[in-house]
C-alpha positions in Angstrom: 14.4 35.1 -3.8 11.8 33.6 -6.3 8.6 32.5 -5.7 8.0 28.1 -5.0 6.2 26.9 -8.0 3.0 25.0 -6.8 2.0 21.9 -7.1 -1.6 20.0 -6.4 -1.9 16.9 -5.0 -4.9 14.4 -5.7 -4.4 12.1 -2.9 -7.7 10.3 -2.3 -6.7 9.3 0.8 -4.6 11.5 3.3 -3.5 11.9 6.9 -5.3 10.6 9.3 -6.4 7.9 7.0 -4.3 4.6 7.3 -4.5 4.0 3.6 -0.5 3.5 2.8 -1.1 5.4 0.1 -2.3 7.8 2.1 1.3 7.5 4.2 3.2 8.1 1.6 1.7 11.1 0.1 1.7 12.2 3.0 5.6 12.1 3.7 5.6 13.1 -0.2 4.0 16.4 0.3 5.7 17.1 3.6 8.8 16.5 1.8 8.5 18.7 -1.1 7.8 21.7 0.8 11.5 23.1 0.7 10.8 23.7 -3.0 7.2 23.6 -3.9 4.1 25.5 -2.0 1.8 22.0 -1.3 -1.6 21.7 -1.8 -3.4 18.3 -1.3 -7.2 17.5 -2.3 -8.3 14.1 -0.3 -11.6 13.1 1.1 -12.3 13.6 5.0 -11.0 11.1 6.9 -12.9 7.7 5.9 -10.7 4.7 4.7 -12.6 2.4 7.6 -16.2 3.2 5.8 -17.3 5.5 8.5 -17.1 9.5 8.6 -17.3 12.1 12.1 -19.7 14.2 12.7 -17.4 16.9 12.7 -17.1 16.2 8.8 -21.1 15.8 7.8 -22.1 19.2 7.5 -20.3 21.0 4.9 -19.3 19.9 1.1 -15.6 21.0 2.0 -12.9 21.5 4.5 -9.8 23.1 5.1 -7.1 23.0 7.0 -2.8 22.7 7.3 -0.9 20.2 8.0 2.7 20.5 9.1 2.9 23.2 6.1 0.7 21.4 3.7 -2.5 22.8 2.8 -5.0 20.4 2.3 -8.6 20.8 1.3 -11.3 17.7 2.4 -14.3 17.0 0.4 -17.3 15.2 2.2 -17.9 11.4 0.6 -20.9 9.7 1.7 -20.3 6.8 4.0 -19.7 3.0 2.7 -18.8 -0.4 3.2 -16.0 -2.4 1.8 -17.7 -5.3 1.4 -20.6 -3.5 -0.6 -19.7 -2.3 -4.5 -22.2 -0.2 -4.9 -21.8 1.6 -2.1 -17.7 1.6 -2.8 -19.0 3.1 -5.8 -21.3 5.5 -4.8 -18.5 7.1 -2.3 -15.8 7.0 -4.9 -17.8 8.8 -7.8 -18.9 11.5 -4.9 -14.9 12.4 -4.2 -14.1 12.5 -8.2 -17.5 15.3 -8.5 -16.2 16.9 -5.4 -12.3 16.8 -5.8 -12.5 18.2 -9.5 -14.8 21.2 -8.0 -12.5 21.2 -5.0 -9.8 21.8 -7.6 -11.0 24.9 -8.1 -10.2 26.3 -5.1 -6.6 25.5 -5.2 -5.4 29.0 -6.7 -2.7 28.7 -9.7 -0.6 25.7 -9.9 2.3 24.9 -11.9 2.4 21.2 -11.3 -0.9 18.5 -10.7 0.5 15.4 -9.1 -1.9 12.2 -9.4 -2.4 8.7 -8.1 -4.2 5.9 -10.2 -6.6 5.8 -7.0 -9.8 5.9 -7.1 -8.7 3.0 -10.0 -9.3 5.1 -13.5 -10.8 8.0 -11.8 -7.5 9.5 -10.4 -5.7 9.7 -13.6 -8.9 11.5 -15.3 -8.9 14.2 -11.9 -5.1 14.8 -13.0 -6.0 15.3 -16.6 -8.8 17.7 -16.1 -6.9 19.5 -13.5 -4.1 19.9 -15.8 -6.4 21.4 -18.5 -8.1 23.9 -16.0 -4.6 25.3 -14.1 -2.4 24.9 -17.7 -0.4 22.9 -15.6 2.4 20.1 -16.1 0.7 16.8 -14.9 2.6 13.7 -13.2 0.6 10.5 -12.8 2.1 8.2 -10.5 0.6 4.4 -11.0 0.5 2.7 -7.8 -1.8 0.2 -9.2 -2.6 -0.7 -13.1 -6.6 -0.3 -13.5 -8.4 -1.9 -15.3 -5.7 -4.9 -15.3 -6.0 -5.7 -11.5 -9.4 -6.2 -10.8 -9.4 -8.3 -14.2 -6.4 -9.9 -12.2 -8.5 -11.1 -9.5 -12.3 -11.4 -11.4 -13.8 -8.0 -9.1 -15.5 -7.3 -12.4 -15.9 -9.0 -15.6 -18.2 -7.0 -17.9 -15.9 -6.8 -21.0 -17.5 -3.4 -21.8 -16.5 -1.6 -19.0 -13.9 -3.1 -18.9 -12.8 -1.8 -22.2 -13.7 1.4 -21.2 -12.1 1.7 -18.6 -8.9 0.4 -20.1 -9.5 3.4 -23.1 -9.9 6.2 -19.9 -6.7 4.9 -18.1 -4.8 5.1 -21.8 -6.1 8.3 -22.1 -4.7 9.7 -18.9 -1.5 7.9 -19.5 -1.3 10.1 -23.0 -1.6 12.9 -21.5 0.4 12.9 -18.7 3.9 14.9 -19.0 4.9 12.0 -16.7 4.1 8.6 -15.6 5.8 7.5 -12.7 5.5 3.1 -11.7 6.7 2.2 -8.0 8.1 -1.3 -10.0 10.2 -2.1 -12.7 7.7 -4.8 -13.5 5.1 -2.0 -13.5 7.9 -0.2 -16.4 6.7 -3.4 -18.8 3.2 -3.3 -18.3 3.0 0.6 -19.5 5.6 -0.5 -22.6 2.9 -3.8 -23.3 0.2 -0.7 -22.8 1.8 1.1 -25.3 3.8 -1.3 -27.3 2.3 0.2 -31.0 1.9 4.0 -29.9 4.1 6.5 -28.7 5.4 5.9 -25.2 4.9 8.6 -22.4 7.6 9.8 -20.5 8.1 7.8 -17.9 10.2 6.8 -14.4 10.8 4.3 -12.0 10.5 5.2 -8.2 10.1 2.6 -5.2 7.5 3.3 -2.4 9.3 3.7 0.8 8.9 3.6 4.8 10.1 6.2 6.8 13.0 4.5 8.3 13.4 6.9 11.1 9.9 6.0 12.5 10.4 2.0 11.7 13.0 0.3 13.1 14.3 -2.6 15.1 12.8 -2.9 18.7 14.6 -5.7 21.2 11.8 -8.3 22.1 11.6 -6.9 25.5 10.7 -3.1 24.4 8.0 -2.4 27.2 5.2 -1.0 24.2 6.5 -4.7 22.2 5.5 -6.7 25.1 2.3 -4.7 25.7 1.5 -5.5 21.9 2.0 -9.1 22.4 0.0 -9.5 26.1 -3.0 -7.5 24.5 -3.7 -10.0 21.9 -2.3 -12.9 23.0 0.9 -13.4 21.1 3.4 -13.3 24.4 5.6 -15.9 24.3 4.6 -17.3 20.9 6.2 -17.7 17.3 4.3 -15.1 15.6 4.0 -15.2 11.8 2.0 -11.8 10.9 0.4 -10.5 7.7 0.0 -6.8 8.1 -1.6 -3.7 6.1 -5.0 -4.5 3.7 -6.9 -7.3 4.3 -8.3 -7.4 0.9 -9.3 -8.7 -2.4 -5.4 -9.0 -4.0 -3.6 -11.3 -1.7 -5.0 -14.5 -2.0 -5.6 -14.8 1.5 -8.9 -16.5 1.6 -6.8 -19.3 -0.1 -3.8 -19.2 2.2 -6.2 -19.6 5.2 -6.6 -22.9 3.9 -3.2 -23.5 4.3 -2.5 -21.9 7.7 -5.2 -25.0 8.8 -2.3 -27.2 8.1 -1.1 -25.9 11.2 -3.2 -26.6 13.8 -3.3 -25.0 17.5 -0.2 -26.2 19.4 2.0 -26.3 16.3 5.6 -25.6 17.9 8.8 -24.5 16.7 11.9 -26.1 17.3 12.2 -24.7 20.5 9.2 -25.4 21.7 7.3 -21.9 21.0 3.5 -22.1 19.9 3.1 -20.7 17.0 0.3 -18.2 16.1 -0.9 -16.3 12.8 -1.8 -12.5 13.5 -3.7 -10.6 10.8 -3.5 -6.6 11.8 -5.5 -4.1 9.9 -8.9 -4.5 8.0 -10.8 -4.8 4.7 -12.6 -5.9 2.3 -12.2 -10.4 2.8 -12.2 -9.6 6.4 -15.8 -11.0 7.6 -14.5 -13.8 5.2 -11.2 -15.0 7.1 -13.4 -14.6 10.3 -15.7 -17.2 9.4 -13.3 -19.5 8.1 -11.8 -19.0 11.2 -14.2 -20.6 13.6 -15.8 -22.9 10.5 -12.3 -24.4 11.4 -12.1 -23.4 14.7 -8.5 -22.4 14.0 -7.5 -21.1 17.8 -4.2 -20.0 16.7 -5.4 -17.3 14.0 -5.5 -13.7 15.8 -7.9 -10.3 13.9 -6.4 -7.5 15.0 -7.5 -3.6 14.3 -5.3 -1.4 12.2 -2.7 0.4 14.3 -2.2 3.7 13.9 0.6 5.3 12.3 2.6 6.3 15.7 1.6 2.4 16.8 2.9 0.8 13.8 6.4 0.2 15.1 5.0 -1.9 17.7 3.0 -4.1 15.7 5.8 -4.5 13.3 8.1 -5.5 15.7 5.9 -7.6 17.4 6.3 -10.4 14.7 8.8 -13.4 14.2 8.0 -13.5 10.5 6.4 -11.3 8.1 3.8 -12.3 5.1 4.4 -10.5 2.1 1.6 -11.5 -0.9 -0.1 -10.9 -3.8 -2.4 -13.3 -5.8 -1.8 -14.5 -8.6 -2.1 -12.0 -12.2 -0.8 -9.2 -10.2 2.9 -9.1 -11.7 3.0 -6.1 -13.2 -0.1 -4.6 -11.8 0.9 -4.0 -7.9 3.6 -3.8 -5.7 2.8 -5.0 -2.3 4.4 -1.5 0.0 4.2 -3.5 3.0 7.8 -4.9 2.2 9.4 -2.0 3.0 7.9 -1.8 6.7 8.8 -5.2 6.9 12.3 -4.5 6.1 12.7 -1.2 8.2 12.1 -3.5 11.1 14.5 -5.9 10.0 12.1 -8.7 9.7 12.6 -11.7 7.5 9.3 -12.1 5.3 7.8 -15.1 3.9 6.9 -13.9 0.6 4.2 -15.2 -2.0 5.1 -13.2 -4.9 5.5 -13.9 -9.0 8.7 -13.8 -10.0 10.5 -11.0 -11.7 8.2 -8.7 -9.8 9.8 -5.3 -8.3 9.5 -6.3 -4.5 10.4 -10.3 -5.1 13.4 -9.3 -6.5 14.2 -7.0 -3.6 13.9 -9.8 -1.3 16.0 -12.2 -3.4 18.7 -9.1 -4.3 19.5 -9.0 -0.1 18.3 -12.1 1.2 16.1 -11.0 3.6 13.0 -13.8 3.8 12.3 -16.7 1.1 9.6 -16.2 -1.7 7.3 -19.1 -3.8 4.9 -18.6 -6.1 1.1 -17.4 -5.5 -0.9 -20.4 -6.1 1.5 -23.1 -5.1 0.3 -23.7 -1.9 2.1 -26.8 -0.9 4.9 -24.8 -1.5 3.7 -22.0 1.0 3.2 -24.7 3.4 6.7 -25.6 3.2 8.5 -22.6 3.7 6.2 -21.7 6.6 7.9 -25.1 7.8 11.5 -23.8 6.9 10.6 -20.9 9.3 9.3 -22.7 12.2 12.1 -25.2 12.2 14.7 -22.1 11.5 13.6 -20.3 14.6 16.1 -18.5 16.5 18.6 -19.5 14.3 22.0 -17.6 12.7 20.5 -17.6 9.5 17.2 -15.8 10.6 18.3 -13.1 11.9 20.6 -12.2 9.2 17.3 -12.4 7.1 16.1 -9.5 9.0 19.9 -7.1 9.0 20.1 -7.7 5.3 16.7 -6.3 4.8 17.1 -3.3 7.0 21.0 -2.2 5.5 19.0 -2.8 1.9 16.4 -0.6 2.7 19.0 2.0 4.7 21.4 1.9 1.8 18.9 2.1 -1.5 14.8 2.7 -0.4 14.6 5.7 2.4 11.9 7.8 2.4 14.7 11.1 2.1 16.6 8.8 -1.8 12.7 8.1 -3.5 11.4 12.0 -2.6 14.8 13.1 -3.9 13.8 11.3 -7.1 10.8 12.7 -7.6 11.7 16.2 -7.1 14.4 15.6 -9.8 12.0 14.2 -12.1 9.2 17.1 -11.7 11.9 19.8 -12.1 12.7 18.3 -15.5 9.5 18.9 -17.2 
């Protein structure tokens, strides 16, 4: 029997971290191990800003996870609201995950995400140099185009530069991998007078067999909903990062359009949950009681094993992006959404990957980012729609879509076929 080729993974973020990029390369690695020995370089856990004790005293750590091998380098502590201290923690994991790549052994294959934004893709390239190994960069997120989307930096120098580095690692990838087919024409526009890398399409995905439809009166459901307060309301829940990319300091200014003791048809109260945490957080908060908006509900990120709760917890599901990110981002949450057969309320461009998934089965109703009269009317279509026929079907389409086309076990597959090409 012949030896598994190896393959490194630069994953940023990884198990026990909540990042969902995290989740996924998580169930990536995991899932490669019938034909690949798995090695993953991440920081110690640290996506909420603060690190253990247990993970303060050395520069690295090792351990294995359900087969994977995964080596931890120490990041000094941050906050999300603070750039230079984002910074400061993100240069710290590119020093020590290019000397933790050292420690790796031989590899045949380096496997890359474009996070840290710019300074994943260079980790990949270098690595590839060092081991003489193939190199696969998966964009999640085009860098230096969505932070330009959303004015997080405009210094046209950098900003250059930084376009130039992501170019570069692009070039010298033996694959590029986008999670959108909008994402496809943003690396052709990239490239449009040069020589194209190779390059595939494959969705993000939830794990279907940990996400799925709950009935309303699932004991952990209704423990959900008495905890913070939703029981017998009409919940409409945003869920995953509360950040700088979704417009939502905006669309709090249209949830005040609906004031406390808004109802359905039926009668039900509605209320607007926001579960997880990030960087615009401390700003919905204080729009919050500026407005004193009684029917907007903060709460914490749920943990992976939790998530199926939270998810199920909901009437209606947001699913946004701001406006400039068509082609630069793909909001993953969509697919949790869907795996609990959820309609979603969607704010997306069109012709973007995951607004055409929700028009292709009919599973929620999208309008434009930036149209907020428009967003205001759809959240109307949904209270007056409650309990109806229609809604619920919303929800069944999305989940036989996602059952039939997006499962973790159909996007893995792909990528396995992809790498064993080069």
């Amino acid at each position: 029997m012949s030896e598994k080729k190896k393959i490194l993974i630069f994953a940023h973020y990884y198990y026990p971290d909540v990042a969902s990029t995290g989740q996924i390369l998580q169930d990536q690695a995991e899932g490669m191990l019938q034909e690949f020995d798995v090695t993953v370089v991440c920081t110690v856990p640290s996506y909420g800003g603060t690190i253990e004790e247990k993970y303060q005293t050395r520069r690295f750590y090792e351990e294995e996870i359900n087969g994977v091998r995964v080596i931890r380098v120490r990041v000094p502590e941050f906050s999300k609201a603070n750039k230079k201290s984002r910074i400061r923690n993100i240069i710290s994991y590119y020093f020590g995950a290019s000397k933790a790549c050292s420690r790796s052994g031989r590899q045949d294959y380096i496997f890359t995400i474009s996070q840290p934004p710019i300074l994943g893709g260079l980790l990949g390239v270098r690595a590839k140099r060092r081991k003489h190994a193939r190199l696969i960069y998966c964009i999640q997120d085009f860098n230096p185009e969505q932070i330009m989307a959303v004015g997080y930096l405009k210094n046209k120098v950098v900003l250059h530069t930084m376009m130039k580095l992501d170019l570069y690692s692009c070039r010298h990838s033996d694959l590029v991998i986008t999670v959108g087919r909008d994402l496809v024409e943003t690396l052709k526009h990239r490239f449009r007078k040069k020589r194209l890398p190779r390059y595939a399409m494959i969705n993000n995905w939830i794990d279907e067999k940990e996400i799925y439809p709950l009935p309303p009166d699932h004991d952990k459901v209704v423990a959900f909903k008495k905890k913070y307060g939703l029981d017998g309301r009409f919940v409409i829940m945003y869920s995953g990062n509360i950040g700088l990319y979704y417009d939502l300091e905006n669309l709090m200014s249209v949830i005040a359009s609906f004031p406390s003791g808004t109802v359905t048809n039926d009668g039900r109260e509605v209320v607007f949950a926001f579960v997880g945490a990030g960087s615009v957080l401390q700003e919905l908060k204080a729009y919050r009681e500026r407005h004193r908006m009684d029917n907007v509900v903060f709460i914490p990120y749920q943990v992976k094993r939790e998530l199926i709760y939270s998810l199920n917890a909901a009437d209606v599901h947001w699913c946004v992006n701001a406006r400039g990110i068509k082609g630069v981002s793909c909001p993953s949450k969509a697919y949790g959404i869907m795996a609990a057969a959820k309609p979603i309320l969607g704010v997306l461009e069109e012709d973007t990957e995951v607004r055409g998934l929700i028009e292709a089965c009919r599973c929620g109703k999208c309008c434009a980012p930036g149209d907020y009269a428009a967003v205001e009317e759809l959240i109307r279509w949904f209270l007056a729609h409650h309990g109806s026929d229609e809604l619920r079907q919303m929800g069944q389409n999305g989940r036989q879509y996602l059952e039939k086309h997006l499962t973790k076990d159909i996007s893995i597959r792909k990528y396995l076929d992809e790498i064993k090409k080069l």
